[in-house]
C-alpha positions in Angstrom: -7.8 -2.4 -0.3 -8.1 1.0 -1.6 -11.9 1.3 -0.6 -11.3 -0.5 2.6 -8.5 2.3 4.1 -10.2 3.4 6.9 -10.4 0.0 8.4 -7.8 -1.7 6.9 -7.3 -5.5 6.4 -5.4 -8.5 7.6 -2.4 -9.9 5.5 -4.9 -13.3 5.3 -8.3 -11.4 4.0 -5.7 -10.0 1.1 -3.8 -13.4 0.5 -7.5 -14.7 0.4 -8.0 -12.7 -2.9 -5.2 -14.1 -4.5 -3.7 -17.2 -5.7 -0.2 -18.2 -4.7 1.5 -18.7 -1.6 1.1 -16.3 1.6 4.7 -15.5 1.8 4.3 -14.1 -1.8 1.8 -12.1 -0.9 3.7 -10.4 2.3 6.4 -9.5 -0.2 4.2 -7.4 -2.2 2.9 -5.3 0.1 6.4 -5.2 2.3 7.0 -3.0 -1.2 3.8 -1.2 -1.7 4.8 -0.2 2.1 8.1 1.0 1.5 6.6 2.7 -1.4 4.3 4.4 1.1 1.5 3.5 -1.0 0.4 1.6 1.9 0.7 1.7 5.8 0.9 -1.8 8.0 0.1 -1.3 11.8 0.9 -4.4 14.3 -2.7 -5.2 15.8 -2.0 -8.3 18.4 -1.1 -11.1 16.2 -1.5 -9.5 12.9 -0.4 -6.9 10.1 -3.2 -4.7 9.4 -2.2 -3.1 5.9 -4.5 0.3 4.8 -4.0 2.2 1.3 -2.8 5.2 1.8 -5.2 7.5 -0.1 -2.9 10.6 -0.2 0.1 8.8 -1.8 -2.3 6.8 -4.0 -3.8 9.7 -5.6 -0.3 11.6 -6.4 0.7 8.2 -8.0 -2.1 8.1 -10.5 -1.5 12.0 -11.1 1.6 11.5 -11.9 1.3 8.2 -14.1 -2.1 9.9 -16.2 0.2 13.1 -16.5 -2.5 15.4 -14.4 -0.4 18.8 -13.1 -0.4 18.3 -9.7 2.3 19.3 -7.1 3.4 15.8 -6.7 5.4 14.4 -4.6 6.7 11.2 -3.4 4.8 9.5 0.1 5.6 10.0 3.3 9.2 7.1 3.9 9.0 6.4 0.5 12.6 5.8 -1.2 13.7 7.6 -4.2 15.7 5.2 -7.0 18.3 7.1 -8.7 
């Protein structure tokens, strides 16, 4: 998904990657999106789900310890 984030992909090309059912699936990336690690847009009858690069690099910054100004994405939630 990451190397696909200009274009972006349908909830049904992911699921495809995956075992398990499709409802599964949505879940994850309903929290990768409130994570803002990844945007869904409404095209016709489908969720088109991009990585958002930005937020995906701060993550790995911050997780490999790499001084960065990090900060959390763009909507993401903070958990006390």
């Amino acid at each position: 998904m990451v190397h696909n984030s200009a274009n972006g992909e349908c909830v049904d090309v992911i699921a495809s990657r995956f075992s398990g059912p499709l409802s599964n699936i949505s879940l994850h990336l309903a929290v990768l999106s409130r994570a803002g690690l990844i945007v869904g847009q409404r095209q016709k009858h489908a969720v088109v789900y991009r990585s958002n690069p930005q937020a995906v690099e701060d993550l790995l910054c911050y997780v490999l310890g790499i001084e960065t100004d990090w900060r959390f994405a763009p909507g993401a939630r903070r958990h006390n």
